[in-house]
OpenMM code with the backbone's topology and positions (N, CA, C; nanometers):
from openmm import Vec3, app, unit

residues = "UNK UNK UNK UNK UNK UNK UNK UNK UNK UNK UNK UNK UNK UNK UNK UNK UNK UNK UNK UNK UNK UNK UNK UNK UNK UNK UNK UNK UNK UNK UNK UNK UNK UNK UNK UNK UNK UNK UNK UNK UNK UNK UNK UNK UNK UNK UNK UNK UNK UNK UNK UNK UNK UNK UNK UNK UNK UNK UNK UNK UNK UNK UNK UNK UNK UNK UNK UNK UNK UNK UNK UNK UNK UNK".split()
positions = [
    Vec3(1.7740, -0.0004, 0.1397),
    Vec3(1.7962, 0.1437, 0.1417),
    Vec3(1.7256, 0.2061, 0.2623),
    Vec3(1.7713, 0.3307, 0.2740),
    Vec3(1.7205, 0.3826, 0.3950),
    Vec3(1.5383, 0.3892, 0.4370),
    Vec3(1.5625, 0.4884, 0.2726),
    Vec3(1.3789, 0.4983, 0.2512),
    Vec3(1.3190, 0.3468, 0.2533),
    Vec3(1.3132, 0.2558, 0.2112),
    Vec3(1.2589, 0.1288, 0.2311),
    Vec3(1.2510, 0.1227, 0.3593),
    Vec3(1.3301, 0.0955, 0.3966),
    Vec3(1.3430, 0.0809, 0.5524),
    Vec3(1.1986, 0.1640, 0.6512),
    Vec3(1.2293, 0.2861, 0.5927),
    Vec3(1.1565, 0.3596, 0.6660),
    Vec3(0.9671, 0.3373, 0.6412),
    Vec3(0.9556, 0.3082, 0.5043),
    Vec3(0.8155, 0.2495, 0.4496),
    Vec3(0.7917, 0.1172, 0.5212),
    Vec3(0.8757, 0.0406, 0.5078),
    Vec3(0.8335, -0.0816, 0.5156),
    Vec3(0.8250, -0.1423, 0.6237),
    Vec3(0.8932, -0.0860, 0.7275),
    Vec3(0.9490, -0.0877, 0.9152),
    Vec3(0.9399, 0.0141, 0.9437),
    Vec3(0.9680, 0.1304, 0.9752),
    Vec3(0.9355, 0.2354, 1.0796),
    Vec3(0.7704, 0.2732, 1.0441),
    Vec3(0.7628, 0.3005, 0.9451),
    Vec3(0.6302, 0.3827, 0.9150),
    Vec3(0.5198, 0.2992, 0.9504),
    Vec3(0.5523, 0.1619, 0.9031),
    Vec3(0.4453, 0.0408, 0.9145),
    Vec3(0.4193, 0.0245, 1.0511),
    Vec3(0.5575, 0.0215, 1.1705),
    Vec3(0.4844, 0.0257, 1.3255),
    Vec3(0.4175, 0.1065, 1.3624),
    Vec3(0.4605, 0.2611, 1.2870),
    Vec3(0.3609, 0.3689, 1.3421),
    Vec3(0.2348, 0.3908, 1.3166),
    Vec3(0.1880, 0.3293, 1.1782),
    Vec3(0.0968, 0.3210, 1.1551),
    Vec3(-0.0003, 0.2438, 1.2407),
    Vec3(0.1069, 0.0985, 1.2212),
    Vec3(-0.0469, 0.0416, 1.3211),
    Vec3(-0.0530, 0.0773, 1.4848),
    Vec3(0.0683, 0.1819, 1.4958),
    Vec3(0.0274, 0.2069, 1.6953),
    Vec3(-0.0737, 0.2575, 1.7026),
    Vec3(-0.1254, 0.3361, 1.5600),
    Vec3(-0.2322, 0.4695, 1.5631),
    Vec3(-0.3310, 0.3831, 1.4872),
    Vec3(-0.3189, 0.2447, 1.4372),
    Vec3(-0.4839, 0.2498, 1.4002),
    Vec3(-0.4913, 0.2297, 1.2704),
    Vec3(-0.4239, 0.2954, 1.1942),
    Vec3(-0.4699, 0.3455, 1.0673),
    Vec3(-0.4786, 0.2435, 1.0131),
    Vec3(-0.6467, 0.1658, 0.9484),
    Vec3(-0.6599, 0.0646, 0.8532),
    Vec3(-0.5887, -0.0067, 0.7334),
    Vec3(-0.5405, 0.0989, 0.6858),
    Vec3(-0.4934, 0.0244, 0.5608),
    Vec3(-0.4117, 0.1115, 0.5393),
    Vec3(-0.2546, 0.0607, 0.4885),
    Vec3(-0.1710, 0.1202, 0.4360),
    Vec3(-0.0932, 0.1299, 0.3258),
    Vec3(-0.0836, 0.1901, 0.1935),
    Vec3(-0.0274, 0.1504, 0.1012),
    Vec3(0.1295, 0.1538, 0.0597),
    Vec3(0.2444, 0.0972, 0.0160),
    Vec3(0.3671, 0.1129, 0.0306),
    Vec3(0.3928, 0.1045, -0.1843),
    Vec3(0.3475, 0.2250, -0.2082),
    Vec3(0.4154, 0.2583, -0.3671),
    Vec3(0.5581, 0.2153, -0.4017),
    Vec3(0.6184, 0.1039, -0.5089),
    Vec3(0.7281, 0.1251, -0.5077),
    Vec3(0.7551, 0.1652, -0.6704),
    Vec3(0.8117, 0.2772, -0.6785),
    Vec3(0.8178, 0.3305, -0.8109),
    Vec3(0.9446, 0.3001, -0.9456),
    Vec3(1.0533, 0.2240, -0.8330),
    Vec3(1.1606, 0.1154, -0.8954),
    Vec3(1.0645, 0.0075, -1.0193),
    Vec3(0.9777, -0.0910, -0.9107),
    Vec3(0.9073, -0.1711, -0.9849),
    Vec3(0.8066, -0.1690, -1.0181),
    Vec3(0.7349, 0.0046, -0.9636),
    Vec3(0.5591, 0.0232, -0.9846),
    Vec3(0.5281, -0.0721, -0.9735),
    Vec3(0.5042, -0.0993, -0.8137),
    Vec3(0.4137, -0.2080, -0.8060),
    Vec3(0.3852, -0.1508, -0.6543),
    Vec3(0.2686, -0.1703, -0.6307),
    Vec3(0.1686, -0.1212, -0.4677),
    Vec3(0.1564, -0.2556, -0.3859),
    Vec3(0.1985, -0.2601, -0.2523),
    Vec3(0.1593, -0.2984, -0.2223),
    Vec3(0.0526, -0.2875, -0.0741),
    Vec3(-0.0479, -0.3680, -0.0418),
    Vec3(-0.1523, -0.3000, 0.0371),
    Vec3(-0.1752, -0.3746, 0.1564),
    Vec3(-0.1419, -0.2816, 0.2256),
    Vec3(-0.1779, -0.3941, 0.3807),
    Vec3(-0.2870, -0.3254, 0.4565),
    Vec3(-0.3176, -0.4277, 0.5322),
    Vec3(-0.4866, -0.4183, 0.6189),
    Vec3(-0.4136, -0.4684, 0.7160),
    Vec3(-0.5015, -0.3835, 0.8493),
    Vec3(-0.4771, -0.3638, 0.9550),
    Vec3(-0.5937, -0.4775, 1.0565),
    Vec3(-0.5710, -0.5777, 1.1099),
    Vec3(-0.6237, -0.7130, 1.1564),
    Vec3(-0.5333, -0.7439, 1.2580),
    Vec3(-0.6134, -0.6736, 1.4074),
    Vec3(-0.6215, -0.7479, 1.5180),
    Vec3(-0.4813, -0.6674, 1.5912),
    Vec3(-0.5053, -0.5502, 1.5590),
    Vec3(-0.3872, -0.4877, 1.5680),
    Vec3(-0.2489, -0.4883, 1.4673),
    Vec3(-0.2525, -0.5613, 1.3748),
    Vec3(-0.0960, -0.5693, 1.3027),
    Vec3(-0.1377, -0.5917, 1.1573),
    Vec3(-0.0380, -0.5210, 1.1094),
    Vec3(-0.0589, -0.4771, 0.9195),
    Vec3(-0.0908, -0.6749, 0.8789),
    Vec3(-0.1540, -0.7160, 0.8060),
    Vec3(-0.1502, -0.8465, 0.6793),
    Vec3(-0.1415, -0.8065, 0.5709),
    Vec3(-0.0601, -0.8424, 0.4927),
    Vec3(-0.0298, -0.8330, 0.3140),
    Vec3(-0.1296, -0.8493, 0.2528),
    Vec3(-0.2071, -0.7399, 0.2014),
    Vec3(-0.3843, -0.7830, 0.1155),
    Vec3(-0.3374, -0.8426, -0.0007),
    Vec3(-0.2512, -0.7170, -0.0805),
    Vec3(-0.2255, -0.7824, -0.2261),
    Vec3(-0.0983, -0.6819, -0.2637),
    Vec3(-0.0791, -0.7061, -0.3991),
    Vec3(0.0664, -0.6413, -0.4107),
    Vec3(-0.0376, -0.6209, -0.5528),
    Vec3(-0.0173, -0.4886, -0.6379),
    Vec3(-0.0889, -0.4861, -0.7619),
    Vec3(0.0169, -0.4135, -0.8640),
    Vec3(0.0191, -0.4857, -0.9984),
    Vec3(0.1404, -0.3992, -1.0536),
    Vec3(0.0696, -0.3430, -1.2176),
    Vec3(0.1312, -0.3216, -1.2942),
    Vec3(0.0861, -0.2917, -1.4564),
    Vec3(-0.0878, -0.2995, -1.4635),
    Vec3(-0.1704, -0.3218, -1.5291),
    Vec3(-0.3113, -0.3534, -1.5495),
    Vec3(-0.4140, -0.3609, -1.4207),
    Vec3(-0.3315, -0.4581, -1.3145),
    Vec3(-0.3908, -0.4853, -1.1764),
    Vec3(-0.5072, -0.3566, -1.1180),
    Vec3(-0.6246, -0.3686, -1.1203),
    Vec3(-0.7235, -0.2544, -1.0655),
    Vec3(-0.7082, -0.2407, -0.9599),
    Vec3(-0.6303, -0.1689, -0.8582),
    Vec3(-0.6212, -0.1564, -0.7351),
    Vec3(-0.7672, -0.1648, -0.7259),
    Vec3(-0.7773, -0.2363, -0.5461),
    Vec3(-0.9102, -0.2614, -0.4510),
    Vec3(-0.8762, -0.2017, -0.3233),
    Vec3(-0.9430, -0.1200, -0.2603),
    Vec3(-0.9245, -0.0873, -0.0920),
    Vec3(-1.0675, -0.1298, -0.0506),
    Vec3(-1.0682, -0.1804, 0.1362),
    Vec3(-1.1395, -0.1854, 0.2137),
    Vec3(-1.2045, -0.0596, 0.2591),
    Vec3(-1.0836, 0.0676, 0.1899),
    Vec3(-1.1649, 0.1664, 0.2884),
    Vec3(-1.2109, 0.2487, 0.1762),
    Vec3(-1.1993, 0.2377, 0.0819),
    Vec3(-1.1804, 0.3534, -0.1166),
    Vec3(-1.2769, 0.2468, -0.1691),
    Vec3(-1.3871, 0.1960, -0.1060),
    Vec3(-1.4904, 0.1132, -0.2162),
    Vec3(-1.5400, 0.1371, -0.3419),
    Vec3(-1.5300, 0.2635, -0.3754),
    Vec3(-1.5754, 0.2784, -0.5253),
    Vec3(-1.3996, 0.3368, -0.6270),
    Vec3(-1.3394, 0.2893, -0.5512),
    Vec3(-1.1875, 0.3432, -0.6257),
    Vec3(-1.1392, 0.2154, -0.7891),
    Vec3(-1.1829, 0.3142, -0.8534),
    Vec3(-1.1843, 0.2357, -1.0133),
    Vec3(-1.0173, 0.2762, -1.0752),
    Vec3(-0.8698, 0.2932, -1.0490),
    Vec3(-0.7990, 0.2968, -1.0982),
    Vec3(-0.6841, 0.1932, -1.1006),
    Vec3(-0.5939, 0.1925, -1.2185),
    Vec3(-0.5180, 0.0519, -1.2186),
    Vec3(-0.3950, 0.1034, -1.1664),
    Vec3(-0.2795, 0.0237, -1.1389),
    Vec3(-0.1375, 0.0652, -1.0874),
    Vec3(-0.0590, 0.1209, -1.2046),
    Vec3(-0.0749, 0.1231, -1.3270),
    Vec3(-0.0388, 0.1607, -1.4438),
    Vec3(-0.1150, 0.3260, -1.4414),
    Vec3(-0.1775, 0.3414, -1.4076),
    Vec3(-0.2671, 0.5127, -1.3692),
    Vec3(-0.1794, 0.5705, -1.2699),
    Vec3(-0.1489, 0.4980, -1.1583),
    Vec3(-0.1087, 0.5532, -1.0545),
    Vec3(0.0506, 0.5628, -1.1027),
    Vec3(0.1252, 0.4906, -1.1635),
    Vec3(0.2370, 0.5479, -1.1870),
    Vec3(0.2647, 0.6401, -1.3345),
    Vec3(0.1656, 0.6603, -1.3906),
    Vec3(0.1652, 0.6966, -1.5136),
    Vec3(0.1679, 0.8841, -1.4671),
    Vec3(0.1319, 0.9185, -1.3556),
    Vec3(0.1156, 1.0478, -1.3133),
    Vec3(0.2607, 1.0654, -1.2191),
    Vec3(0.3364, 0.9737, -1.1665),
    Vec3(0.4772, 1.0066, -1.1379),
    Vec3(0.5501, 1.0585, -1.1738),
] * unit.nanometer
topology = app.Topology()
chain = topology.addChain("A")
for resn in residues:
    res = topology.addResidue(resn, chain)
    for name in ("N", "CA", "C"):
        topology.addAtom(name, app.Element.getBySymbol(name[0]), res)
């Protein structure tokens, strides 16, 4: 789909032209997050977190919520 497209490829190059550490890509079809870190210039796949899973960030160190929270407010 278009929007995919645009999360997962456009947004993702722009992100890393500018830097930005870590990026998250919500998908609310399968509520499931997934989280990429920014290494050496170019996004790596940290983790993908879905139902129960406690999301973790490199840059949100004290961030205590699960992917089941985060879509439960959608």
């Amino acid at each position: 789909t278009i929007q995919r497209d645009r999360d997962y490829v456009a947004k993702r190059h722009q992100y890393e032209d500018v830097g930005i550490p870590e990026y998250w890509i919500a998908n609310p079809q399968t509520e499931e997050i997934l989280v990429l870190e920014l290494v050496s210039g170019s996004y790596q796949e940290r983790a993908t977190f879905k139902d129960g899973d406690r999301l973790s960030s490199s840059q949100l160190g004290e961030l205590s919520i699960t992917a089941a929270d985060v879509f439960a407010q959608v």
